[in-house]
Structure formats: C-alpha cells, structure tokens
C-alpha positions in Angstrom: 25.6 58.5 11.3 22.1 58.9 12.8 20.8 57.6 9.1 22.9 54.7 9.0 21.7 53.6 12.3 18.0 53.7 11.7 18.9 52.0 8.2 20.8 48.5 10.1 17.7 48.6 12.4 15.1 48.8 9.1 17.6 46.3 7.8 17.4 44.2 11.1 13.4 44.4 11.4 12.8 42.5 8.0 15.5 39.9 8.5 13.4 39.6 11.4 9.8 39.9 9.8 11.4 36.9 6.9 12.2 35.1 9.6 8.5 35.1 11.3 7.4 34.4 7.8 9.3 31.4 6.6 10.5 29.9 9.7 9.6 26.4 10.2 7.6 26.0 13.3 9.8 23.1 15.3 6.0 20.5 15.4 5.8 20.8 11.4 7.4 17.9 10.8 7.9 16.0 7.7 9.2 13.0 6.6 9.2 11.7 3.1 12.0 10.2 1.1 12.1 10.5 -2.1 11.5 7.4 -4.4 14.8 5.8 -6.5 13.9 6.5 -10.2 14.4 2.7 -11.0 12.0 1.2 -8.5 9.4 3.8 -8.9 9.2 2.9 -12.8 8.9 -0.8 -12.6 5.7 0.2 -10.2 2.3 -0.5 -12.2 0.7 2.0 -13.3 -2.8 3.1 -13.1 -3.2 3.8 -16.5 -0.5 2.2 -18.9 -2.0 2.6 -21.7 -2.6 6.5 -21.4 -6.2 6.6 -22.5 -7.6 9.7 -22.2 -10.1 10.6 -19.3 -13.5 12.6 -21.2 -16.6 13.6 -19.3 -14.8 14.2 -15.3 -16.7 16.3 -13.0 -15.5 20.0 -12.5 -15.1 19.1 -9.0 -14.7 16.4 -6.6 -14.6 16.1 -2.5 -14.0 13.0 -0.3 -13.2 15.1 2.8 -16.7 14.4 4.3 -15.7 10.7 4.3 -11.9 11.3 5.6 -11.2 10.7 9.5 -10.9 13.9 11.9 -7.8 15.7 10.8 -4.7 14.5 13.1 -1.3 15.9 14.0 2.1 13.6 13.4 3.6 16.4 16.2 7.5 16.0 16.1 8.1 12.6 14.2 8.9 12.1 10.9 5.7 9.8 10.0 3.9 11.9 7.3 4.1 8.9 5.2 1.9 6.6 7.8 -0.3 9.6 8.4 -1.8 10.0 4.9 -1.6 6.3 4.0 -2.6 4.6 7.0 -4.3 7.2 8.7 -6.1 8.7 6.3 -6.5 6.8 2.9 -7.1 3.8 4.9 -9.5 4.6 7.3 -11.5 6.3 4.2 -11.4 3.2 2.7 -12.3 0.8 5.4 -15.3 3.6 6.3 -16.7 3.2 2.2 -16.5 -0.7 2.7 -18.2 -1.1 6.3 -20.7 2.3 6.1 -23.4 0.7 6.4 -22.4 -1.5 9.2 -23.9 -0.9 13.1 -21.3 1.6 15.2 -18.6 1.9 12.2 -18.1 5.7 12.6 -14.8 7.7 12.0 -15.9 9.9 15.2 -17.6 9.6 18.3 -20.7 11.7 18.9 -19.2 14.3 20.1 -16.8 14.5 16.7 -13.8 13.4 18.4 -11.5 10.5 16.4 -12.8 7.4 16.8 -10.0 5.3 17.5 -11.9 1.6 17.1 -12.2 2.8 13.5 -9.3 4.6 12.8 -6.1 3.0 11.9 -2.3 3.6 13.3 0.5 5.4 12.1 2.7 3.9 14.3 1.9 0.2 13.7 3.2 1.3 9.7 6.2 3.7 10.9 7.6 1.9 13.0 8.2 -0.8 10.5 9.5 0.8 8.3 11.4 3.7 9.4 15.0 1.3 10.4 15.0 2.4 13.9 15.7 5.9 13.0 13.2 8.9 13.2 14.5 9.9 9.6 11.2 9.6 7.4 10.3 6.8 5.3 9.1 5.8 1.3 5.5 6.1 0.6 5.9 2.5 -1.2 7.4 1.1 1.7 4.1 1.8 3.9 1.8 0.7 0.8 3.6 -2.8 0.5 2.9 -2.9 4.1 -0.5 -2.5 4.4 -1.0 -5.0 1.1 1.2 -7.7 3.3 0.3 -7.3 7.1 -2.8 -5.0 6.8 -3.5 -1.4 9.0 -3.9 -2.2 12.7 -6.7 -0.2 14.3 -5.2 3.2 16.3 -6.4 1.5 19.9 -4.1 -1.5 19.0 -1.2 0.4 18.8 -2.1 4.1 19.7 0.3 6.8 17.8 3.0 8.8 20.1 5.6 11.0 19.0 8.0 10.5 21.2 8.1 6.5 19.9 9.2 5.2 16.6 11.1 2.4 17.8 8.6 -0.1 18.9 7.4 -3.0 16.8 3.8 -4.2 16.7 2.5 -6.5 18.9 1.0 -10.0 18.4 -2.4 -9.1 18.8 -1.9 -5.4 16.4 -0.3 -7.9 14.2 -3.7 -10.1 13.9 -6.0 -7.5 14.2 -4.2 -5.8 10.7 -4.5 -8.7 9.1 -8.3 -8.0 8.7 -7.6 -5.2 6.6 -5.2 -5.5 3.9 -4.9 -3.5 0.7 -5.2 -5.5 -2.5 -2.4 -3.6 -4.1 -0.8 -0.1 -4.8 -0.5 1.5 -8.3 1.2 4.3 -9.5 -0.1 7.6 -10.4 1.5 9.7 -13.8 1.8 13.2 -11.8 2.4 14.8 -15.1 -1.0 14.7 -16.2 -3.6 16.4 -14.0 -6.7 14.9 -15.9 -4.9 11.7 -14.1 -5.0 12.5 -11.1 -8.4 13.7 -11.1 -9.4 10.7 -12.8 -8.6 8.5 -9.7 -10.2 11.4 -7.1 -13.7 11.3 -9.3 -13.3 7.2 -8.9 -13.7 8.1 -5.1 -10.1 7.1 -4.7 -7.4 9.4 -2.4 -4.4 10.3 -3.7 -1.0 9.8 -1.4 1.5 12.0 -2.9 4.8 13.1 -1.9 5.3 17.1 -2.4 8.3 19.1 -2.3 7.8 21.7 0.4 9.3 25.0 0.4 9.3 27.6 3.7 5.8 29.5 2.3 4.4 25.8 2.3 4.0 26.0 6.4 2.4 29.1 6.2 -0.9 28.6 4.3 -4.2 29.6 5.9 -7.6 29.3 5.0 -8.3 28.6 1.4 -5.1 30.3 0.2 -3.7 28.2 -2.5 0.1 27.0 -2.5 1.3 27.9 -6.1 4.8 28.9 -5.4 8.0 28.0 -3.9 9.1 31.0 -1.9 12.3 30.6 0.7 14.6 27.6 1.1 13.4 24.2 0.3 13.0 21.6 3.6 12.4 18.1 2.1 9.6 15.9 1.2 5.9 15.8 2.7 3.5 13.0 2.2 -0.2 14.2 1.9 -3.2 12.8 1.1 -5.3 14.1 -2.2 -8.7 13.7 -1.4 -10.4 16.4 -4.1 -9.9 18.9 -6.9 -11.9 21.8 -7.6 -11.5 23.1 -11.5 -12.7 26.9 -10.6 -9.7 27.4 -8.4 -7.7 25.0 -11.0 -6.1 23.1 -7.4 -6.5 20.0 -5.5 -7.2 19.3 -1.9 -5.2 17.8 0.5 -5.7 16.5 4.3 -2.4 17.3 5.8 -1.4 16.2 9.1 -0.3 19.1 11.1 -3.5 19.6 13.0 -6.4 21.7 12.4 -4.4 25.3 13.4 -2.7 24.9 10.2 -4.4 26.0 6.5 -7.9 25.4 6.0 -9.2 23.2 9.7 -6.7 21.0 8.4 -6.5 21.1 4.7 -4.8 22.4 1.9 -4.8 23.7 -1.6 -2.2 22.9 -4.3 -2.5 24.7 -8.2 -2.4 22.0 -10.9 0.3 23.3 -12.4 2.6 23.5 -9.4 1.3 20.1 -8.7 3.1 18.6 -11.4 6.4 20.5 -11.0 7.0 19.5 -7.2 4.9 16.2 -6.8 7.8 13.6 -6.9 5.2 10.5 -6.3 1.7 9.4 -6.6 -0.3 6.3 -5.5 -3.5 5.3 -5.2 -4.1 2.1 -3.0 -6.9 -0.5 -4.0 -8.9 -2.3 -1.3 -9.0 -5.7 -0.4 -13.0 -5.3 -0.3 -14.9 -7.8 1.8 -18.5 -8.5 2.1 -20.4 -6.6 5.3 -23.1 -7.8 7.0 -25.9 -4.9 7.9 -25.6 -5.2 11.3 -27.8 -2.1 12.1 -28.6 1.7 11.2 -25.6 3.3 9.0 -23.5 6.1 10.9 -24.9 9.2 11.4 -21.8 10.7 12.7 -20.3 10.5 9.2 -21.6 11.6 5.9 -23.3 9.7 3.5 -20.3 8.9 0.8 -21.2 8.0 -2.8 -22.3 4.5 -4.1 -20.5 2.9 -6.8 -22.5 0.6 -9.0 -21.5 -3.0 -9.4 -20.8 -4.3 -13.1 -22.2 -8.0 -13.2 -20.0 -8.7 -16.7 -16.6 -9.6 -16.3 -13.2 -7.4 -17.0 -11.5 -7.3 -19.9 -8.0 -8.0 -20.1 -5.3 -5.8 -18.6 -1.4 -5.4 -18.9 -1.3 -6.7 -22.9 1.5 -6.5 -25.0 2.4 -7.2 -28.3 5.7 -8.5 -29.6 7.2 -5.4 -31.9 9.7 -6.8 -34.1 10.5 -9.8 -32.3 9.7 -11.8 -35.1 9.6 -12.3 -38.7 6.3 -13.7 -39.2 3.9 -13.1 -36.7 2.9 -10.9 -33.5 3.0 -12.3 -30.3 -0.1 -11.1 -27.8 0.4 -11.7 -24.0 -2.4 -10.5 -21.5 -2.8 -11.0 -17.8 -5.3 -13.6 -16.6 -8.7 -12.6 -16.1 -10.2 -14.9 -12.9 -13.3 -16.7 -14.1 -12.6 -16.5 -18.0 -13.0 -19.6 -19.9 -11.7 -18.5 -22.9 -10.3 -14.7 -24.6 -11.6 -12.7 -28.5 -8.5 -11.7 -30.0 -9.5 -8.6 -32.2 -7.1 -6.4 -34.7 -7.5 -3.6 -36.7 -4.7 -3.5 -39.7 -3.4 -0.7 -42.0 -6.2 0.5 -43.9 -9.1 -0.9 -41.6 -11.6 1.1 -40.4 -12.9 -1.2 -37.3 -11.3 -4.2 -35.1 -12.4 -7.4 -36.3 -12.1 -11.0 -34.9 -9.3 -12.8 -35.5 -9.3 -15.8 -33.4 -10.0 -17.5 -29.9 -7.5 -18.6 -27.0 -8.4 -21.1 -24.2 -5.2 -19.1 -22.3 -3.4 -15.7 -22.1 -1.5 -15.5 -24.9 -2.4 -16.0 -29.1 0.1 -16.1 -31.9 -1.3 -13.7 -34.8 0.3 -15.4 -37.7 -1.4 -13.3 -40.6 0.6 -10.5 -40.4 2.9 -9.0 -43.0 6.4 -8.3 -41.8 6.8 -4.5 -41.5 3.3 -3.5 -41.0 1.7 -2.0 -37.5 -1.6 -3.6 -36.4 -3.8 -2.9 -33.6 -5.5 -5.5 -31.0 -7.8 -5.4 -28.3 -9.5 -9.1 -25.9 -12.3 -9.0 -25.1 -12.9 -11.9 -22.2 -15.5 -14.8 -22.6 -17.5 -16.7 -19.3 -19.7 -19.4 -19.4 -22.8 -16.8 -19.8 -21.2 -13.3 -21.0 -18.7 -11.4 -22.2 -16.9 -8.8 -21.4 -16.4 -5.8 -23.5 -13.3 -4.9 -25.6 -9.9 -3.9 -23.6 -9.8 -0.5 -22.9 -7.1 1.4 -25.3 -4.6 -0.8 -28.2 -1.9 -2.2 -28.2 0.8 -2.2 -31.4 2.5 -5.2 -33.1 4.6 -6.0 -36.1 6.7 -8.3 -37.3 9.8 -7.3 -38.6 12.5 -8.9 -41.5 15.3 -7.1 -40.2 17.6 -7.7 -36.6 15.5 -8.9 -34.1 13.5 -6.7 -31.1 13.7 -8.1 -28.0 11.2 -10.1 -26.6 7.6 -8.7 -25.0 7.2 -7.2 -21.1 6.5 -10.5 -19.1 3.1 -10.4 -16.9 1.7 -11.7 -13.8 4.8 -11.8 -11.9 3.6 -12.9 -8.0 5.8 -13.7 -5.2 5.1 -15.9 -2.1 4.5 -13.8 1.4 5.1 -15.7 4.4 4.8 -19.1 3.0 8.8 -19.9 3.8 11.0 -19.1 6.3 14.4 -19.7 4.0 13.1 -18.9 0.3 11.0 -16.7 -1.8 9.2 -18.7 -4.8 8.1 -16.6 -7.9 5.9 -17.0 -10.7 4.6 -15.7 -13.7 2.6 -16.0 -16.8 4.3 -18.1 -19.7 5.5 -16.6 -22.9 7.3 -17.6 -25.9 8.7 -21.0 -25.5 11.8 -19.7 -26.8 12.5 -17.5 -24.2 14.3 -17.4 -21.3 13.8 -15.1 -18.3 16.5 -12.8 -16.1 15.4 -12.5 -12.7 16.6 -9.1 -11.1 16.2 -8.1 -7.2 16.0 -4.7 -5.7 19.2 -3.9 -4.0 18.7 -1.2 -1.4 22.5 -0.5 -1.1 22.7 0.3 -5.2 19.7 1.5 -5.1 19.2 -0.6 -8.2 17.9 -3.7 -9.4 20.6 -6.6 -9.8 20.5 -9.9 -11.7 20.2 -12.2 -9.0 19.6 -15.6 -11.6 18.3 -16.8 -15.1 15.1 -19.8 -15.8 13.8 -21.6 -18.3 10.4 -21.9 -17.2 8.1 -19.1 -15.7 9.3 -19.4 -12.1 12.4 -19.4 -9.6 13.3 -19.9 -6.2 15.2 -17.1 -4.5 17.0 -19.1 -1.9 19.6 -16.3 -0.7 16.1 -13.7 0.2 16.5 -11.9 3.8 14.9 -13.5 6.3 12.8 -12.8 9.4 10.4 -11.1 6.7 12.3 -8.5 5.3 10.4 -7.1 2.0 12.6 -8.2 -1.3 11.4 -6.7 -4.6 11.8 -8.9 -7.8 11.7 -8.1 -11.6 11.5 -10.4 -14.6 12.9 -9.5 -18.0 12.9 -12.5 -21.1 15.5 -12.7 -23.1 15.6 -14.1 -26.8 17.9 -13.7 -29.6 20.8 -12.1 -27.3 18.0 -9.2 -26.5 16.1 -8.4 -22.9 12.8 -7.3 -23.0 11.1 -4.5 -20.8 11.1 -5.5 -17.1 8.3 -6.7 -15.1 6.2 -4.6 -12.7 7.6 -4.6 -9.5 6.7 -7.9 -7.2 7.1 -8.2 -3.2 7.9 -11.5 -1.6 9.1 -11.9 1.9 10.1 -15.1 4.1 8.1 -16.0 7.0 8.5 -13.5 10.2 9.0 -15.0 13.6 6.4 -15.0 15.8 6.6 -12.6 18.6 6.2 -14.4 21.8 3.3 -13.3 23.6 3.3 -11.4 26.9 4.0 -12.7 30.3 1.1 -13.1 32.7 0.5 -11.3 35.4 -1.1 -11.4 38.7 -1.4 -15.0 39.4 -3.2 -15.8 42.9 -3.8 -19.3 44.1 -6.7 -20.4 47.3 -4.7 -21.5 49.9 -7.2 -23.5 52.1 -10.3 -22.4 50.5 -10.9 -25.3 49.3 -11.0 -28.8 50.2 -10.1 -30.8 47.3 -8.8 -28.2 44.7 -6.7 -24.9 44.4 -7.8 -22.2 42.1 -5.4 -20.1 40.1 -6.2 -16.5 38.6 -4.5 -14.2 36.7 -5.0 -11.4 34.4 -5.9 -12.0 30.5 -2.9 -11.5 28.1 -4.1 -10.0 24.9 -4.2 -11.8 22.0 -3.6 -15.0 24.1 -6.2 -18.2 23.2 -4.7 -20.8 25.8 -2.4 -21.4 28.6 0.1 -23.8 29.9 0.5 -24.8 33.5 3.2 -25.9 35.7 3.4 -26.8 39.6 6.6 -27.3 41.6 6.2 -30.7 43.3 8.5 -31.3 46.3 10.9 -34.8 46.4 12.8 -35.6 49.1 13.7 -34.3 52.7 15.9 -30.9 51.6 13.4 -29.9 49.6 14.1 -30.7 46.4 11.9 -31.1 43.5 10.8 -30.4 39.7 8.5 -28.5 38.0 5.6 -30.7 36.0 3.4 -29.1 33.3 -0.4 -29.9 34.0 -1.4 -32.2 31.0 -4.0 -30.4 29.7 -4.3 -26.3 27.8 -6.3 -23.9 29.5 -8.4 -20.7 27.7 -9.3 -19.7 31.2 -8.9 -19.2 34.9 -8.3 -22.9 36.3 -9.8 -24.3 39.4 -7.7 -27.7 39.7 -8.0 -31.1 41.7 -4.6 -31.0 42.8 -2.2 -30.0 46.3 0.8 -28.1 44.7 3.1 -26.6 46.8 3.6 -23.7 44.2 1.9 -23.5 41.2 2.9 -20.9 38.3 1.6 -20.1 34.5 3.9 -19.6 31.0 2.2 -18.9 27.7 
C-alpha cells in the first residue's frame, strides 16, 4: 500500500514537472492565421523562375539594425509586431540612416517611438473587431495601401484592438508605404537566405508547439514536443550556416530566448513555416540633414546599378499555337524598346532574334513540336540592360490546343472611386479574351465575378468604404483558361473620418474695445477652422447662428460684438 502511494505521488510530481515545462505562460500570445492555399499561390513570388542562389555568405545578421525588442502582452497581434513593428521600422531606419535624429532608440537605449511604427494602427484594421489573430497578407496589403503610422501616432495597448486610426495617424502613414509584398518558397532554405543576405527580413508564420515558449538563450528550436497552440508571426532577420538555423526577433519581450530572439534549424524551418514574405520599400530620396545616428549601428550599403532592369514575369505560350511562340513580359519603366533572344534544340548560346517597341513579340520561326529557350534584355536611349535572369520555354504544338499564356501587369485602382474598382493589365493575344475572378472571403476562393474583351474591367459591385477586394485574371482561347494572374488589391475610396471636436474655447469679454478674441486648443491634424456666432433678433431672444465668412488656421481676434460665439471643424 505504502509503495502504491509514493508511486501516484512520483506519478503526480511529473504531471506536475510537464506541466511547468510546456505550459503556456497566459502573456505569450499569438495570433497568426493561417493563409487559404488559393490566395497564397496567386501571390508573386520572389523568385518564379527558381534560379539557383551560388556564392551566399555563411552567415548573415540584421539584428543591429532591428528596433528594441517589444512585447505584444495579451493580444493577438504578432502579425503587426513583426511586420509593422519590426520589418518596417528596419526598413524605414536603412532608408533615412543617414538623416539628423532618425534613431530606433533614445540615448539611453529605450524605443524610440518617433521612429518606430505601430502595431496597433495595422491590427486594428485588420483584425474584424475581434482579438482573434490576423493574416500576415492582410497587414502587408495594408502597409503597401495606407502606409505604417509612427508608434506616437497611435501608441500600442493590449487591452485595445478595437479602435480605428485616426485622421492625423492616417496622414502621417501615408509617408511610408511599402511598394509591394512578395512571396517567399519556404521549401528551399537557400531562398530564404537569399532574401536575408539581400538585407531583407523575413515575416514568417511558424507553427508553435508547447517547447516553442520555452527556449532560452541560444538553444535552437528543432522539434515539436507537446500539444500544438496555433500560428506565430516572427520576423527572420539572419541565418547562421554553423548552427544550420535562422534568427528571429520575436515579440514576447526580452525575458524570453535569447534578449529577445530566437533560433529555428533549417530543416524544421521548412516543415512548420506555413508562410513567407519579404516586403519591398517604397524608397524615397533623404536629404542629409546632419550627423548619422550613433545610437544605432552602422547597417550595410547597397550599391546602386545605373543600367536598367531586365524584364521580369515572362512567359511563353506552350502549345497554344501551331506556328509560333507567343512571349509576354512585364513593362520595364524607362525602356524604349526590348532584345528578344532564343536558344533552340541543338544551340549552344542565345542569339538575337528580333526587336519589340512593346511587351510582347510573336517568334514565328519555330517548328511545331520543338522546345526553345528565350531571355529580353531591355534597351534605353543610352544602355542596355543585361539578359533576364533564368529562361523561359515555348513551343508550338500541331496537336489540341494549350491554353493561352499567364496574363501580366494586372493593377487595380486604390482609393480613386467611392462606387467601383477599375483594373488593368498588359495586352496579349488579340484573340483572347480574359475571366476576371475576385477573392471571396466566405469560400475562401476566388470566383468568376465577369469576362472582357480588352485588358481591363470595371468592378462596379466591389465593397465599399475601402474594404480590400483581391482580383485575378485568367485569358481564355480556344475553350481553354490559362494560368491566373498574381494576385491584385483595389479598394474604393474610404470615408473621411471627421476630425475631432475643439476644445477649450474662451472668448474676451470687455477686454477689448472693438474686437473679441476667441482661443481654443489645437485639434491634431486640423489645417483650418470654421466659425459661427449666435446673433440675437428680436425682444424674446430669438436668433440664428451665422458662420464668420472667412477660414481660420489659427486663434481669431475678430472685429465683431457676438453675444456667443462658438467653433466647428
């Protein structure tokens, strides 16, 4: 009896010591939902063409660069944290280093929330009113359409994820906008090291399993041990080849695994990681103001290559005809003109095979049933750039028909329209026709929404009040639909959110001989004023308010006798 005893209590200590192990602290919160399987694939990739990445450095750090590590505490936000947050304000810091007083911390190494953008200002907008997590894409299309607003704009707290951005957070993220989010292949580690050595974060979503909230120090999490809680968005911001792992900034404070950070094994990497993004940079040109920050270190430079690009997203029609190949590329800005180059069966190099004033060439010397390479190569008034990076495939074909080529360049408007979204794209065959296809959120799938015969439509039933609508284009020829699109984003125009109510108006009474002046306190955001005074009619006291006839930026001293006088925005 006596050994049974001591055996439940041995029995009941390591229940208890698992517990301690695994348990997930209550402020370790997560937060990321997964990606559907059909939206994430119409995303662009960063590297479509899967050319291979030689010559990367055995290891890589941008934590040096990255803000002071932060805590999301109880809410759901990860997502915000390690795109906003973090991959933002590293980016923002890279553009403006050199600029007077842009410093992720203060002197004394605290955040430095001036510089430092707002998880809340991306949350909030994206969570639907409910403190239930949120898509990674969802905050990237955000901070390519509205921008990051600065922390002090809209300062982060727990405790809120139901508030919307003001006006003036609203206009001071417009100043820093993303140019556009990509796609990472988390199956192939060289990839994502490839975009770390180009000095760009990775946001990825990991699958986190109870050992997860445990890690310390520089221990490495290569394992799932104990129950599985959901989704976590981090931040990649290194890799380091003689631990075969990447580096994370995580945003559970600086008690939790290395000050902050974390370690994941490339293999493990690619089993749990269930998205990747990398975010490019709306770069603008900074004025030296001053001395750079000494508060933050010195990042990298990054040379600046004075030829132009070559062509990106080409295709080649494979089968689609019987007697010729069909090239389509995306438009380079600046180009004047494109090299079409091919290498056939039985060639050793690409040779020239003809010029094109636009973005697409008809390669009519094929022979049906036979593959051929091609590269562009674009051409400027002075230079050239060089060949496209990887090759495309075409043939023509004698048998049934292939459907038609991937259509490019599809844009959507963003705010231009309160009651439509317009789209565009770039021409192809002048046989084709095109499917347009919308995301729908309920489905979780994209449905045809209408067809064209030219390279754009009008969405006239879109959401309004600026809700986000994703489109893709397929074209269609012979009976068959090609590949769809990447992804586009168009949105109607949002209403404008009526700025605050002034407050603490005073008006002279009897100061003055021949004018009463009016103060109140400045609304933020707020560039002028209206005025109204009550004027009295009558003997019972009657009367009518009468706006002043002129806008005020200011505090008003004015030439008149009002009985009461009052402000409105």
């Amino acid at each position: 009896m006596r050994i049974l005893k001591y055996s439940i209590l041995i029995i009941i200590l390591l229940l208890n010591f698992q517990t301690s192990i695994f348990a997930q602290p209550s402020f370790r919160s997560l937060g990321m939902k997964q990606e559907s399987s059909e939206l994430l694939s119409s995303l662009k990739e960063t590297n479509p063409y899967g050319i291979s990445h030689r010559g990367l450095d055995s290891k890589v750090d941008l934590s040096p660069s990255m803000p002071p590590v932060g805590n999301q505490g109880e809410q759901g936000s990860c997502v915000a944290w390690s795109t906003a947050y973090a991959t933002k304000s590293f980016q923002e810091y890279i553009e403006r280093k050199s600029s007077k007083d842009w410093s992720l911390r203060t002197a004394q190494g605290t955040p430095n929330y001036s510089k430092i953008f707002s998880p809340a200002f991306i949350y909030n907008q994206i969570n639907g009113g409910r403190d239930n997590g949120s898509l990674i894409s969802d905050a990237m299309r955000v901070m390519v359409e509205m921008g990051a607003a600065p922390w002090e704009t809209m300062p982060y707290n727990p405790a809120d994820y139901r508030t919307r951005p003001s006006q003036a957070a609203i206009e001071a993220a417009s100043k820093y906008k993303a140019k556009e989010f990509l796609r990472v292949k988390t199956t192939d580690m060289n990839e994502v090291k490839a975009q770390l050595s180009e000095g760009k974060p990775v946001v990825a979503g990991v699958l986190v399993y109870e050992n997860f909230f445990n890690l310390k120090g520089d221990q490495i999490y290569k394992e799932g041990l104990g129950k599985t809680y959901g989704g976590h968005a981090i931040a990649l911001v290194g890799y380091d080849d003689s631990k075969n792992a990447v580096k994370f900034i995580n945003s559970w404070g600086t008690d939790w695994g290395d000050q902050g950070y974390g370690y994941i094994d490339y293999r493990w990497f690619t089993k749990i990681c269930q998205g990747a993004f990398v975010m490019i940079d709306q770069v603008e040109t900074v004025i030296d103001q001053g001395k750079p920050d000494s508060n933050t270190p010195e990042p990298t430079s990054v040379a600046n290559d004075s030829n132009p690009i070559a062509p990106s997203s080409i295709t080649a029609s494979q089968g689609s005809f019987i007697d010729k190949v069909l090239i389509n590329w995306e438009v380079v800005p600046g180009a004047v003109g494109y090299e079409i180059h091919r290498k056939g069966p039985g060639d050793s190099n690409f040779g020239k095979i003809g010029l094109s004033g636009t973005n697409s060439f008809n390669d009519d010397g094929v022979q049906p049933n036979l593959a051929y390479k091609y590269k562009i190569l674009t051409l400027t008034d002075s230079s050239a750039s060089d060949l496209s990076q990887g090759e495309v495939i075409g043939f023509a074909k004698t048998e049934e028909l292939k459907p038609p080529p991937k259509v490019l360049g599809v844009k959507a408007t963003q705010g231009q329209y309160d009651n439509k979204v317009e789209l565009v794209w770039e021409p192809g065959d002048a046989s084709s026709e095109y499917q347009i296809f919308k995301w729908n959120k309920t489905q979780k799938r994209y449905s045809p929404i209408g067809t064209s015969k030219i390279n754009s439509y009008v969405d006239t039933s879109a959401a309004k009040k600026g809700i986000v609508e994703i489109y893709v284009v397929s074209a269609k020829l012979g009976g068959k639909t090609g590949e769809p699109s990447d992804a586009a984003s168009g949105f109607t125009s949002q209403p404008k959110t009526p700025p605050a109510k002034p407050l603490g108006l005073i008006a002279s009474r009897g100061a003055y001989q021949n004018k009463v002046e009016l103060k109140w306190q400045k609304v933020s955001g707020a560039s002028k004023y209206l005025i109204f005074r009550y004027i009295k009619s009558g003997w019972i006291g009657g009367g009518a308010w009468e706006k002043f006839p002129r806008l005020v930026r200011k505090n008003l001293s004015m030439k008149i006798f009002p009985h009461v006088t009052r402000i409105i925005l």
